[in-house]
C-alpha positions in Angstrom: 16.7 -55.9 -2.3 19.0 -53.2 -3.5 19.9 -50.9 -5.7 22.7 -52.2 -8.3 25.5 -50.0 -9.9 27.1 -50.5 -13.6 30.5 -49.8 -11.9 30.1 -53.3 -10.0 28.3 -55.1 -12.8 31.0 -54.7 -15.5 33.7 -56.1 -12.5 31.7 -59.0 -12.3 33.6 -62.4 -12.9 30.3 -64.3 -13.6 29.5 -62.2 -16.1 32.9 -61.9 -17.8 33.1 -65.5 -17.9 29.3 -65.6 -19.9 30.1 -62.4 -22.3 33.7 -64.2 -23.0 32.3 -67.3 -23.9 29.8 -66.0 -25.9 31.9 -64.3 -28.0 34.2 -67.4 -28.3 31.2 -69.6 -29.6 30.2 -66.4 -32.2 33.9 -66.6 -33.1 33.9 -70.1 -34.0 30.5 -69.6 -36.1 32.2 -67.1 -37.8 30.5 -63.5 -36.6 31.7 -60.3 -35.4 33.1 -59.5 -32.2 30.6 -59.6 -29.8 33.2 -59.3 -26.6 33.5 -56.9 -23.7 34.5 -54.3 -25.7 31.3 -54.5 -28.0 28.8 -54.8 -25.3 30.5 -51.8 -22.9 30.7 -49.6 -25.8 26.9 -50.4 -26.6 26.4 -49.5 -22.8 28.0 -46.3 -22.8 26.4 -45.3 -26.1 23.0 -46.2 -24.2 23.6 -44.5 -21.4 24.6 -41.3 -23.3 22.0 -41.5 -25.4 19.4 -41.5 -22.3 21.7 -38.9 -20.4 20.9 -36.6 -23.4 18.1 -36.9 -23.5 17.4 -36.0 -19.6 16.5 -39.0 -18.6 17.4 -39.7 -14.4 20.4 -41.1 -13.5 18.5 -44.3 -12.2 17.4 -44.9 -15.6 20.7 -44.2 -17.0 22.3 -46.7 -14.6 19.7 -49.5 -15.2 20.1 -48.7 -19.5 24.2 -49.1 -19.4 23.6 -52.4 -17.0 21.6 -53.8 -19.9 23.6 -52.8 -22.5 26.2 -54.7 -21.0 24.5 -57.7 -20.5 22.7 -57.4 -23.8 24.8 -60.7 -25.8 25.3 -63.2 -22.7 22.6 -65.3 -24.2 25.4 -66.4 -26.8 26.9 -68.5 -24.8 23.6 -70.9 -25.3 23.3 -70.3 -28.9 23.3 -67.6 -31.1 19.6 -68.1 -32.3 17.4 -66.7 -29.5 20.1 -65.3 -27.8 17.9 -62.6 -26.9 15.4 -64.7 -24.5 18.4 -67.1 -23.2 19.9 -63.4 -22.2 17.0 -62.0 -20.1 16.9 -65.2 -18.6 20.1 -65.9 -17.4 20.0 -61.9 -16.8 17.1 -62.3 -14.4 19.2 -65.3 -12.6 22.2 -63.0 -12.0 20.2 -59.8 -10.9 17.9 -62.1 -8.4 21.2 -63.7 -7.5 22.8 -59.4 -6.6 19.7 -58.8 -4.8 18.9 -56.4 -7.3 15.3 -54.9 -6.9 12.5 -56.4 -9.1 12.0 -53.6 -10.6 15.0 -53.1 -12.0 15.0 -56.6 -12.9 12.2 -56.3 -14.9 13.4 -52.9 -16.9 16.6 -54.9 -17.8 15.5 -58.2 -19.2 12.5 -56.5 -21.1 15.8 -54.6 -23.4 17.8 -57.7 -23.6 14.9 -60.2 -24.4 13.6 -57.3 -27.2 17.4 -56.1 -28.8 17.1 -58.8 -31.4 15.6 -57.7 -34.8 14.2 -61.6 -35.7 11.8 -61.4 -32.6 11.9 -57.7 -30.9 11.3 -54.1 -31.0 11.7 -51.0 -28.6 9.1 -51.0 -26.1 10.5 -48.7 -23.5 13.2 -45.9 -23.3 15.5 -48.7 -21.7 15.1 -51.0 -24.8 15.1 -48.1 -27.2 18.8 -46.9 -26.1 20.0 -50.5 -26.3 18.5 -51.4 -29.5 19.8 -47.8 -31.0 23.4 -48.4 -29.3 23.8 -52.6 -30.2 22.8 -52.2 -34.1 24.7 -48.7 -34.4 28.0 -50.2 -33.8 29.1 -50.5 -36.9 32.9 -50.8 -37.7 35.5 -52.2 -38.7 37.5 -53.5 -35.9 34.5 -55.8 -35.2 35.5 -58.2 -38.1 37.7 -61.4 -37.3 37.9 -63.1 -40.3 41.0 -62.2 -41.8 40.7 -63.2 -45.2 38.5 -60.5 -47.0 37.3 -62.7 -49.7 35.5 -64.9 -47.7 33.8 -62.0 -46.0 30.0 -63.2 -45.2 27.6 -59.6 -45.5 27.9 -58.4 -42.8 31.9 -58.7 -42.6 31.8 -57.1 -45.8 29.5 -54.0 -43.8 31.5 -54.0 -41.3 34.8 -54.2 -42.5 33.9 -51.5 -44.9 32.7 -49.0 -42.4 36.0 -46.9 -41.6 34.0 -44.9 -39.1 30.4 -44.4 -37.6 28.7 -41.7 -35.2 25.7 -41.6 -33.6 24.3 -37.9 -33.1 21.2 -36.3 -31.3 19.9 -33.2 -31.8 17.3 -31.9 -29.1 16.1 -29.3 -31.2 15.2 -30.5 -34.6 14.6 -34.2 -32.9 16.6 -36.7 -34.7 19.4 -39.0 -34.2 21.9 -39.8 -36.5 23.7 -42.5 -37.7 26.5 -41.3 -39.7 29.2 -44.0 -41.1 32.3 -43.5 -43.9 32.2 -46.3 -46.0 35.1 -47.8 -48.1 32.5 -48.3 -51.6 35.0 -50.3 -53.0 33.8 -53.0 -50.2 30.6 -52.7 -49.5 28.5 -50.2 -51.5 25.6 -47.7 -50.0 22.8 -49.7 -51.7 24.5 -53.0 -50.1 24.9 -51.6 -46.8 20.8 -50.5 -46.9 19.6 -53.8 -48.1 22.1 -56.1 -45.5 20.6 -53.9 -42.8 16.7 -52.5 -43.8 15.7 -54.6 -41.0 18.4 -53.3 -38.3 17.5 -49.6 -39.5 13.6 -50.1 -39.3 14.5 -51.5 -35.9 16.1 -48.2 -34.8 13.1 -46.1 -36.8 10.9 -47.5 -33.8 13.3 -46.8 -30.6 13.2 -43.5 -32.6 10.1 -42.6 -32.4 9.7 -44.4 -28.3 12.3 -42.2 -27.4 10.6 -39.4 -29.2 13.3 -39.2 -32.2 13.2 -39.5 -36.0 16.0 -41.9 -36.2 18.4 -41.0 -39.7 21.0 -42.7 -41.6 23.7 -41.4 -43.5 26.2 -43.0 -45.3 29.5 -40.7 -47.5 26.9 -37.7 -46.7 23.9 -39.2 -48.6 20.9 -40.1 -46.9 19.8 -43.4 -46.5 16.6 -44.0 -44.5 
C-alpha cells in the first residue's frame, strides 16, 4: 500500500477513458459538460479551498484526487452516478495500491456530492460538494440552440462569470456569479438551485463556514 499523488491520477488513461465517456453519455442526454475540464477545475477549487483553510497537504492531495474522480459514475448512468462513482473509485484506488485509508476518505466525497442522496459529512466531501455545484458558467452548456435551453442551460448559459471566495476572518465563503437577467433571472436561478445551495449551506458549516450567495451584488441565500 502506498501513498497516491493527484499529479499521477489526473495522467491516468483508465480514468480518462471513464471521465470521457461519461461526459459523452451526459452529452447525448442533453446536460452540461461534465468532461476533464469540469471535474479538474472542481479539483483545484477543492483543493484551494482546503489549502485555505490550513488543512495538510495529505488532505489536500486526497480532496483534489476526489474531485477529480467525482463524475466517473456517468458512464453507468447518470441517476446514482454518485454510488456507481465510489464504487468503481474504490476498484481503481485498490487496483494503485492506494492505502485504505485514503480509499475510504475518497469514495465517502464521491458517493455523497449528489444533492438527490448526499450531504457533506467530512472536510474531504465538504470541498467537493462546495467546488462541483459552484461551477457555474457558461462554457458548460452544449446545446447550441438557446431556445430549447432545459433550466439549468438557461442557469448556466446565463452566468457570464462566478467566484468562489473565503474569508478566514469573518468565516464565510462566497459564491458570487454575474448573471445575464435577460436569460435567467435571480429568483429563477434560486429556485432551479435551492437544493444545490442548501447543499453547500451544510459543507459550510462542516468546514466551519457560513456558506453565501450573491448574484448582480444582491444576496441570495
Amino acid at each position: 500500500m502506498g501513498k497516491i499523488s493527484y499529479d499521477k491520477v489526473i495522467k491516468n488513461k483508465e480514468l480518462q477513458i471513464y471521465i470521457r465517456q461519461g461526459n459523452d453519455v451526459l452529452g447525448a442526454l442533453g446536460y452540461t459538460d461534465h468532461s476533464i475540464a469540469h471535474v479538474s477545475k472542481v479539483a483545484e477549487t477543492a483543493g484551494r479551498i482546503l489549502k485555505k483553510l490550513g488543512y495538510d497537504d495529505h488532505l489536500i492531495e486526497l480532496a483534489k484526487i476526489a474531485g477529480l474522480m467525482h463524475d466517473i459514475g456517468n458512464c453507468v448512468n447518470r441517476t446514482d452516478h454518485s454510488h456507481s462513482g465510489a464504487l468503481m473509485a474504490f476498484y481503481l484506488l485498490q487496483k494503485w495500491n492506494a492505502d485504505p485509508e485514503d480509499i475510504a476518505i475518497i469514495i465517502t466525497a464521491i458517493g455523497q456530492h449528489d444533492e438527490a442522496t448526499g450531504t457533506a459529512v467530512d472536510p474531504v466531501s465538504a470541498a467537493v460538494i462546495l467546488a462541483d455545484k459552484c461551477d457555474v458558467r457558461r462554457n458548460r452548456v452544449r446545446n447550441p440552440v438557446i431556445n430549447t435551453f432545459d433550466k439549468h442551460d438557461k442557469v448556466n448559459y446565463a452566468a457570464e462569470s462566478s467566484k468562489l471566495t473565503i474569508d478566514t476572518e469573518k468565516k464565510t465563503i462566497i459564491l458570487d456569479i454575474k448573471l445575464d437577467e435577460s436569460i435567467c433571472t435571480i429568483m429563477d436561478y434560486f429556485e432551479i438551485f435551492l437544493q444545490r445551495m442548501i447543499m453547500c449551506k451544510r459543507a459550510g458549516e462542516v468546514l466551519g463556514l457560513q456558506f453565501k450567495a450573491k448574484a448582480n451584488g444582491h444576496k441570495i441565500c
